[in-house]
GUVOFI-965498 format. One record per residue: residue number from 1; chain; x, y, z of N, C-alpha, C, O, CB in turn. Coordinates in Angstrom, 3 decimals, m for minus. Each point is the difference from the previous one (the first is absolute). Glycine has a CB too. Layout:
<sevos>
 pos unit      nxx      nyy      nzz     caxx     cayy     cazz      cxx      cyy      czz      oxx      oyy      ozz     cbxx     cbyy     cbzz
 NUM    A        X        Y        Z        X        Y        Z        X        Y        Z        X        Y        Z        X        Y        Z
...
</sevos>
This chain:
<sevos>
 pos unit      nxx      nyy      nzz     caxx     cayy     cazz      cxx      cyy      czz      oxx      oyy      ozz     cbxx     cbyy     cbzz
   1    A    0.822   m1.189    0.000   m0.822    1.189    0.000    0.862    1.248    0.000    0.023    0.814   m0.923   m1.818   m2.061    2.118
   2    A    2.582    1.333    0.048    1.127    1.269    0.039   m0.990    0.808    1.319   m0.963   m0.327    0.694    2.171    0.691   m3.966
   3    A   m0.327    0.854    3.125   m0.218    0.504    1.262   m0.468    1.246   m0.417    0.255    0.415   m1.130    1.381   m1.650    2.510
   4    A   m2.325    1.898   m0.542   m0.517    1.347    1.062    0.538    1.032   m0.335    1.141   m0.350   m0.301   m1.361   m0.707    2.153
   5    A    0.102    2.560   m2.058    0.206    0.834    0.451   m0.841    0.603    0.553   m1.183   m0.210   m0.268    2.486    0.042   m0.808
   6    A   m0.907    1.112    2.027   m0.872    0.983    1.182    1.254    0.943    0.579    1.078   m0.267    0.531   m3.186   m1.786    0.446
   7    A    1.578    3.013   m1.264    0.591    1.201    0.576   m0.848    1.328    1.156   m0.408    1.107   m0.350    1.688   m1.788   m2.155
   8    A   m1.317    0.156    3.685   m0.825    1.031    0.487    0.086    1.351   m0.155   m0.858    0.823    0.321    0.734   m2.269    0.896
   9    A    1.507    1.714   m1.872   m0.001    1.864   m0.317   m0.183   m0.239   m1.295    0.798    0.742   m0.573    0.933    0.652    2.188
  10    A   m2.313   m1.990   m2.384   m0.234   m0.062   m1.489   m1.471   m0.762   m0.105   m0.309   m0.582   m1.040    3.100    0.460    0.305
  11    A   m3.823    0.172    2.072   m1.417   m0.733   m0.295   m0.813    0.198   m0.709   m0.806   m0.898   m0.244    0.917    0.621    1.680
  12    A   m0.244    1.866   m2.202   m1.012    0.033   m0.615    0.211   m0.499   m1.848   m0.606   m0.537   m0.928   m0.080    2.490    3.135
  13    A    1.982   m1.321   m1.854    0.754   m0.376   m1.571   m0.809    0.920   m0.758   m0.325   m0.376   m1.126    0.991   m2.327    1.176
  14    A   m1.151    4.119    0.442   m0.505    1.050   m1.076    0.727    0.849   m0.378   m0.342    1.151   m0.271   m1.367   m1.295    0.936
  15    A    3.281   m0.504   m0.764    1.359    0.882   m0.469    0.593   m0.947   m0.956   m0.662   m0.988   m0.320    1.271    2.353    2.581
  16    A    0.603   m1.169   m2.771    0.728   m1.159   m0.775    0.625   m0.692    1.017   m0.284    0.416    1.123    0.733    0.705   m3.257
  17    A    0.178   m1.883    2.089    0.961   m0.894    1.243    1.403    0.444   m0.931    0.341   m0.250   m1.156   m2.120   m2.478    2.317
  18    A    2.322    3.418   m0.177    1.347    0.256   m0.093    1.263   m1.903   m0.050    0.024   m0.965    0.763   m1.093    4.071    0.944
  19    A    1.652   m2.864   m2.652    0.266   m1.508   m0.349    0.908   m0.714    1.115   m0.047   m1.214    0.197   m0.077    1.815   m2.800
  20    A    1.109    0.445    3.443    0.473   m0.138    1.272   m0.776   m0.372    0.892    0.703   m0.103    1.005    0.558    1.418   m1.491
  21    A   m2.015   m1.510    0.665   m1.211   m0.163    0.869   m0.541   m1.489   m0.233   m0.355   m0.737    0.920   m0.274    3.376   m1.066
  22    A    0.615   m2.979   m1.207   m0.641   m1.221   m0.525    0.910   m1.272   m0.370   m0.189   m1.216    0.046   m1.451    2.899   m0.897
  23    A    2.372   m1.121    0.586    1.211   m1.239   m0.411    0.305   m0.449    1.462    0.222    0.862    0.850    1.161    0.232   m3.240
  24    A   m1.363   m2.651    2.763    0.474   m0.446    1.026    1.281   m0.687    0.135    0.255   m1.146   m0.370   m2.336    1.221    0.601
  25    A    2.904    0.811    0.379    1.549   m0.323   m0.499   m0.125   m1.412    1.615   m0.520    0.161    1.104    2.308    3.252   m2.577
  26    A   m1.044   m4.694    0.874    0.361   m0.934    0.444    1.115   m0.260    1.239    0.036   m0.878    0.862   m0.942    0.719   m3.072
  27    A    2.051    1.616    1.853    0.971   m0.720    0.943   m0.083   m0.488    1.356    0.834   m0.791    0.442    0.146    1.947   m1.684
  28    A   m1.826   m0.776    1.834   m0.396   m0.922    1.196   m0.158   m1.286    0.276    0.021   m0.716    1.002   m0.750    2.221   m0.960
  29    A    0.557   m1.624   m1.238    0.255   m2.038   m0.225    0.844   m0.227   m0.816   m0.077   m1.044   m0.646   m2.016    0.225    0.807
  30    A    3.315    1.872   m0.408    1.169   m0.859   m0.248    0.014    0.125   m1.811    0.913   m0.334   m0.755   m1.196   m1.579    3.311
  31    A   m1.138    2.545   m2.925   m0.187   m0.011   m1.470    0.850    0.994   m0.575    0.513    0.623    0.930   m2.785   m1.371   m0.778
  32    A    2.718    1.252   m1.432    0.509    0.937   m0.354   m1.101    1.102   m0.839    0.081    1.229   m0.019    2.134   m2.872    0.181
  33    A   m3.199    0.814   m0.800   m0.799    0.164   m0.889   m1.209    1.243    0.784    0.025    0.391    1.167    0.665   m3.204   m2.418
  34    A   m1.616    3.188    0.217   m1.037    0.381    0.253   m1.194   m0.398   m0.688    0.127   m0.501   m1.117    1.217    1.923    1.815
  35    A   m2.657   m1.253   m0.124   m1.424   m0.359   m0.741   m1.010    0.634    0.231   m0.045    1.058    0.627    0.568   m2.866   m0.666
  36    A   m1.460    1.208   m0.459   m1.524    1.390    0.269   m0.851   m1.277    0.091   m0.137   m0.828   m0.901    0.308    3.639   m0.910
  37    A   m0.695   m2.843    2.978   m1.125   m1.125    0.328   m0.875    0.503   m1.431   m0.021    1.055   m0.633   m0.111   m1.363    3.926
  38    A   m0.565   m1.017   m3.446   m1.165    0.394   m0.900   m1.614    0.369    0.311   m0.863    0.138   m0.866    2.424   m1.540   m0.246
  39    A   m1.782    1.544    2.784   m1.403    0.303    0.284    0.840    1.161    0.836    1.166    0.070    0.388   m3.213   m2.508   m0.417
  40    A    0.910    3.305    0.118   m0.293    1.366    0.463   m1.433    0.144    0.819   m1.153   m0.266   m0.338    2.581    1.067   m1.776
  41    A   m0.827   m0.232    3.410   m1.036    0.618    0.918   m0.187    1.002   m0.227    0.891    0.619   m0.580   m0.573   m1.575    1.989
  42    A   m1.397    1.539   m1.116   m1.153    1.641   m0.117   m0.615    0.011    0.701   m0.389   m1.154    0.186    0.009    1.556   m1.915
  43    A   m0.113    0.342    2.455   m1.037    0.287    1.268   m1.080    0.753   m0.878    0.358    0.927   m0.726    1.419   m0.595    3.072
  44    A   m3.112   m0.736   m2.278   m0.780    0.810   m0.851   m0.257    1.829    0.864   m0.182    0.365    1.161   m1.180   m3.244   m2.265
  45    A    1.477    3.554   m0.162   m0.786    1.254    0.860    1.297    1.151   m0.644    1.169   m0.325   m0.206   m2.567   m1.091    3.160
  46    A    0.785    2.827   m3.184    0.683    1.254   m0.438    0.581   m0.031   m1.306    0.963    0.709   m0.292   m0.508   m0.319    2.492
  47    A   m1.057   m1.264   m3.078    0.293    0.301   m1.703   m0.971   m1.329   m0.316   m0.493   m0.730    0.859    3.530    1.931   m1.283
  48    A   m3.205   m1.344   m1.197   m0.635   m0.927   m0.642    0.830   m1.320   m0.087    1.225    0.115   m0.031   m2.418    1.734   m1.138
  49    A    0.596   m3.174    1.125    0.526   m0.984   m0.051    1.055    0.134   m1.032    1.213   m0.209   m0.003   m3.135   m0.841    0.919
  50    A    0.932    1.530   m1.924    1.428   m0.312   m1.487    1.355    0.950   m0.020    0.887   m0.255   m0.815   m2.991   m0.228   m1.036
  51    A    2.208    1.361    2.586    0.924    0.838    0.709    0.823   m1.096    0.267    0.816   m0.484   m0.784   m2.142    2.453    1.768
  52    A    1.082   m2.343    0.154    0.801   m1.289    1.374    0.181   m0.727   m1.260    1.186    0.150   m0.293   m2.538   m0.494    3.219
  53    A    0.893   m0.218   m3.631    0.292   m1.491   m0.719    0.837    0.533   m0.963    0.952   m0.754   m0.195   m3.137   m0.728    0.453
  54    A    2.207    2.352   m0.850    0.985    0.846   m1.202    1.275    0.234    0.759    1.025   m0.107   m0.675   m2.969    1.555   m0.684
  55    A    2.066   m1.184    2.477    1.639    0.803    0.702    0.274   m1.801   m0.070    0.690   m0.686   m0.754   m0.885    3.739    3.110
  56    A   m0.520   m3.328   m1.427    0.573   m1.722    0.094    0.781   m0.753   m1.829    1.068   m0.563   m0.242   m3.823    0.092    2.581
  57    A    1.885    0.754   m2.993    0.517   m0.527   m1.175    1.031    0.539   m0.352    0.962   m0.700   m0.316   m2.732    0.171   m0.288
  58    A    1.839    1.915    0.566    1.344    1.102   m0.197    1.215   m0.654    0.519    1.079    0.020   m0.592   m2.446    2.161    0.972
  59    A    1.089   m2.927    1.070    0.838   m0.490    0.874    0.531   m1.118   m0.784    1.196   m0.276    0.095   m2.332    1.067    2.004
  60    A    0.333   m1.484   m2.890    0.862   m1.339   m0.023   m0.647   m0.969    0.786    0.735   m0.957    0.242    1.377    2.075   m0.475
  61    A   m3.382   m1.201    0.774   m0.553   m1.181    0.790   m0.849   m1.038   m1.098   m0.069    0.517   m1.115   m0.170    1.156    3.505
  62    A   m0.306   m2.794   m2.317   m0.501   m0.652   m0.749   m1.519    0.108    0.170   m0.946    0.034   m0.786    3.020   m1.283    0.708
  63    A   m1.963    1.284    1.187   m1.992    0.201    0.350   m0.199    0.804    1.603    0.718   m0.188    0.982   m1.568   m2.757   m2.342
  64    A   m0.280    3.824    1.265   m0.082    1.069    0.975   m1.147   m0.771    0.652   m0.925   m0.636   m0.505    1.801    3.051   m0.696
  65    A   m0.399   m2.068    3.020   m1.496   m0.313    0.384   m0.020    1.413    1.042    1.000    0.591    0.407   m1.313   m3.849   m0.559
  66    A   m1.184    3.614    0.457   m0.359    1.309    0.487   m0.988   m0.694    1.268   m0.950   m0.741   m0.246    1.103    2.569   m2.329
  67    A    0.233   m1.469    3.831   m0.746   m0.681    1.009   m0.819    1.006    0.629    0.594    0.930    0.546    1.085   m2.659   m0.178
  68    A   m3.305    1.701   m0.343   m0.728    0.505    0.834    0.117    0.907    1.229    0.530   m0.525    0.979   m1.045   m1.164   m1.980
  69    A    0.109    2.968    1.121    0.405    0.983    0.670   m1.121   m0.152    1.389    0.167    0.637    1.041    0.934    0.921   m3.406
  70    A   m1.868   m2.207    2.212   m1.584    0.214    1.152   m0.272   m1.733   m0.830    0.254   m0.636   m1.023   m1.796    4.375    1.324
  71    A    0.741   m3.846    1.246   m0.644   m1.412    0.004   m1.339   m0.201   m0.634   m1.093    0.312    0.473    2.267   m0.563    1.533
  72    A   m0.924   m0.298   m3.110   m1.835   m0.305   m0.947    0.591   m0.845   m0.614    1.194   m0.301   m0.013   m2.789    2.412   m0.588
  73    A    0.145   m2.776   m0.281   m0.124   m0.902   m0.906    0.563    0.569   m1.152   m0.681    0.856   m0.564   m1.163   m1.863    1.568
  74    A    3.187    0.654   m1.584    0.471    0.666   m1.399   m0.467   m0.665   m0.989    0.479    0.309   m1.091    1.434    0.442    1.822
  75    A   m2.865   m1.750   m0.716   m0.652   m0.646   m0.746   m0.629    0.730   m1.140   m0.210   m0.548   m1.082    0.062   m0.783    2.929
  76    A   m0.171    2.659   m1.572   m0.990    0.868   m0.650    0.703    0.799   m0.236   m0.688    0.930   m0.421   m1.140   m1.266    1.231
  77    A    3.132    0.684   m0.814    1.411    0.936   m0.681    0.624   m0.618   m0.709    0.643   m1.050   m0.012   m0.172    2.198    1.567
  78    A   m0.913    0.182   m2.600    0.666   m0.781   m1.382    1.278    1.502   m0.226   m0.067    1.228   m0.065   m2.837   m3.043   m1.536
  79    A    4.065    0.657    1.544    1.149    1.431   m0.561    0.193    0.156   m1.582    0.580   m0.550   m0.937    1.042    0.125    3.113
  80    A   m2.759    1.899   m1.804    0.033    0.525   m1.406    1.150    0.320   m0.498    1.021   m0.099    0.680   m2.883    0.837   m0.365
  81    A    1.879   m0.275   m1.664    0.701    0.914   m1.060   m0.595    1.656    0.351   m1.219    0.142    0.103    1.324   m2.399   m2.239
  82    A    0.501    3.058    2.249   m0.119    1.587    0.508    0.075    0.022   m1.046   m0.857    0.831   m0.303    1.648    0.086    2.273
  83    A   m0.173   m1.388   m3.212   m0.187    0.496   m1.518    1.417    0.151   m0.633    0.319   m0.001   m1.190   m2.560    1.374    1.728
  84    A    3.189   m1.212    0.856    1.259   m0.189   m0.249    0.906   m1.300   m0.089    1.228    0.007   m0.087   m1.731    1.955    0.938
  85    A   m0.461   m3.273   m0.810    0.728   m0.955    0.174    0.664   m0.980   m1.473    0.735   m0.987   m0.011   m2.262    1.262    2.425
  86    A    0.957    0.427   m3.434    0.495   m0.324   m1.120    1.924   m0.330   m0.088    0.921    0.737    0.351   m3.405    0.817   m1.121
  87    A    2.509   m2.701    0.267    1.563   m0.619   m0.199    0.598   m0.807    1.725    0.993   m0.612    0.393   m0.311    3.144   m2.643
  88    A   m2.057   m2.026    2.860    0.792   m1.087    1.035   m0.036   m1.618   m0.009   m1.071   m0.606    0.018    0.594    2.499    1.353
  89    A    1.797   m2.579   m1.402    0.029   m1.042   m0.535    0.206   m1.067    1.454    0.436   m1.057   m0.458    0.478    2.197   m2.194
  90    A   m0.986   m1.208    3.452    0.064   m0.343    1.637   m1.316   m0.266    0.452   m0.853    0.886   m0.043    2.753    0.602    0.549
  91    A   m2.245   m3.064    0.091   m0.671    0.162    0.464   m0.487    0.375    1.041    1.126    0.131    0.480   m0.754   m0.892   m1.720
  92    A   m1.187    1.141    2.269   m0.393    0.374    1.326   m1.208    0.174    0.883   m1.112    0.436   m0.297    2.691    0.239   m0.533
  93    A   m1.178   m1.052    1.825   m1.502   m0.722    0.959    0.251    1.080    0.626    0.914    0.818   m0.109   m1.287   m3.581    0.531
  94    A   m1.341    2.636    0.856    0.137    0.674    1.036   m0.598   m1.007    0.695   m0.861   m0.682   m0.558    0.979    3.033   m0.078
  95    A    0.307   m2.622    2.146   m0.347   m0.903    1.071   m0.237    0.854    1.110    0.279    1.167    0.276    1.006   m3.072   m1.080
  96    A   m1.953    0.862    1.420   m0.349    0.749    1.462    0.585    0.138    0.909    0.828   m0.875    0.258   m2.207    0.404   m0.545
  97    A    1.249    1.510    1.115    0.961    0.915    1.177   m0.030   m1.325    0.422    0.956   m0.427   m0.647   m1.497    3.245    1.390
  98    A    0.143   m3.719   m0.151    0.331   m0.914    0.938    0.420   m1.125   m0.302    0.297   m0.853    0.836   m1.532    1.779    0.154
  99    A    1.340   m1.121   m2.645    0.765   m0.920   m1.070    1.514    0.414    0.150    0.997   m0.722   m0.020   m3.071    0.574   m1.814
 100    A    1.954    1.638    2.006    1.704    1.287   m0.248    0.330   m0.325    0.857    1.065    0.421    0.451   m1.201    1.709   m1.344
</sevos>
């Protein structure tokens, strides 16, 4: 599957992700290398989904997920297109705060 990112000073992701920030340099285990997990965390809330899912792609992630800001049935939220989501090629969910 691969791993996670989450950045609590980067939750809303209604900015670009500075690439220092995103690249997870290894040497702590001895690695030399660097990588970019392929899933991405978002906290929903303070810009449009396709915002969050576009910086994420910018980033280099493979698939975005955006987790619930308040406790409800997201059953009945659908993450639109604002109209700007044209060419996004990434897919991306949103789950529930208590799924996040």
């Amino acid at each position: 599957m691969g791993r996670l990112y989450f950045d609590p000073n980067l939750s809303t992701l209604c900015d670009p992700i500075p690439e220092q920030e995103f690249i997870i340099r290894n040497a702590e285990y001895g690695v030399d290398d660097t990588f970019q997990p392929p899933f991405m965390i978002a906290d929903r809330g303070e810009c449009p989904f396709v915002q969050k899912v576009r910086n994420m792609e910018e980033a280099g992630v493979a698939m975005g997920i955006v987790v619930d800001n308040s406790d409800e049935d997201i059953s009945d939220i659908v993450m639109s297109d604002d109209g700007t989501g044209a060419g996004i090629r990434i897919p991306s969910l949103l789950i529930s705060k208590k799924d996040g």
